[in-house]
C-alpha positions, 0 to 999 in steps of 0.5 A: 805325285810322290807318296811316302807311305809309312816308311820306316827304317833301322840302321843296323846296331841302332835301336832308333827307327826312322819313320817317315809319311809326306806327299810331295805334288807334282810340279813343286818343290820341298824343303826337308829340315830338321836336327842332325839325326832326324833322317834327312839325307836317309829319306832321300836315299830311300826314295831313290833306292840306295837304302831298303825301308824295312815296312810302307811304301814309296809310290810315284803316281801312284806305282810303287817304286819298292823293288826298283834299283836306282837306275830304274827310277825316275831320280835325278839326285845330286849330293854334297859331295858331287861325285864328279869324274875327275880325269874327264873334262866339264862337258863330258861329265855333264854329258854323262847324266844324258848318256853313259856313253857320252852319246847326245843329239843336237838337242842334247847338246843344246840343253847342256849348253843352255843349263852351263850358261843358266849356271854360269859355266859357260865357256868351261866346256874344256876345262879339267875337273880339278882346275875348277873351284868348289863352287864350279865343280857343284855348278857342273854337278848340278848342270848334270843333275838339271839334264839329266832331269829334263832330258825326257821333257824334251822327247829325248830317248830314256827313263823319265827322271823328273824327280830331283833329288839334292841332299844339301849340295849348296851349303860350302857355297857363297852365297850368291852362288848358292842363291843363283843355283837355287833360282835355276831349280826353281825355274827348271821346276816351274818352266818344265814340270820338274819335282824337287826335294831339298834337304838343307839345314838354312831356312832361307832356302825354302824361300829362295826356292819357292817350296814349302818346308817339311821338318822332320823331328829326331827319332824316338 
């Protein structure tokens, strides 16, 4: 279970103050909506240690993560802008949310191959980043956040990450591009005991994923 506890936070030069208070259970999906401005994407960087609240507590069964960096945490995380490398090619950048060395065991390599299919990106192994359409550049960061994600499942070495963590990544995406990406989370989700939080401005998307809607209001 993910607790945020009373957190509250100030952008510098800002005299609005975020706050924010939700549990997200285990096993489950959430929808975070709400206005521009109302911290959306801020929550998220909070709960994954990119930005430091200045009071609560943000917890994940029960430990608190305060004071953990980034890479200690148990986060999958795939922005809209997908961070992709684009001098290395499709299999290594999704290899590359496994092992920064591109190291894998067979199993390894299984989960990546089934995540590419279950996202239409089979085949593609090869292909360069930049050849690549928007919406197949944000399949291949989503296969990447998927294993990353479900890696530990699996019995594979490393720090659990099964908290995923998607900050509006499907919104330039057709939709029934979108509507397949959102049905491989929700089946990663159920199939393997993965926690999702997505921040979106469609409501229809809590649907398509299966997940309750938490909004958020602007801040005072």
């Amino acid at each position: 279970m993910l607790e945020v506890i009373d957190v509250r936070f100030s952008y510098p030069n800002q005299d609005q103050q975020l706050h924010f208070h939700l549990t997200v259970p285990d096993h489950s999906a959430l929808v975070v909506a709400g206005a521009s401005g109302s911290g959306k994407s801020t929550l998220l960087a909070l709960i994954a240690g990119f930005l430091t609240p200045s009071a609560g507590d943000i917890r994940w069964h029960g430990a608190s993560l305060m004071g953990l960096s980034p890479s200690d945490r148990p986060i999958s995380m795939l922005f809209q802008n997908d961070n992709l490398f684009p001098h290395l090619d499709v299999w290594t950048n999704i290899a590359l949310g496994i092992n920064a060395g591109g190291r894998l065991s067979p199993d390894s390599a299984v989960l990546i191959r089934e995540s590419m299919a279950d996202l239409g990106i089979g085949g593609m192994e090869t292909r360069a980043i930049p050849t690549l359409s928007g919406g197949q550049q944000q399949r291949v960061a989503l296969a990447r956040a998927l294993v990353r994600a479900r890696v530990h499942h699996e019995h594979q070495a490393g720090i659990a990450r099964p908290l995923l963590l998607l900050d509006e990544p499907f919104s330039a995406l057709d939709p029934e591009t979108k509507e397949n990406c959102l049905g491989v989370v929700r089946q990663m989700v159920n199939q393997f005991g993965l926690t999702a939080i997505l921040v979106t401005h469609d409501p229809n998307d809590a649907a398509m994923l299966g997940a309750d809607v938490f909004f958020l209001k602007p801040a005072a």
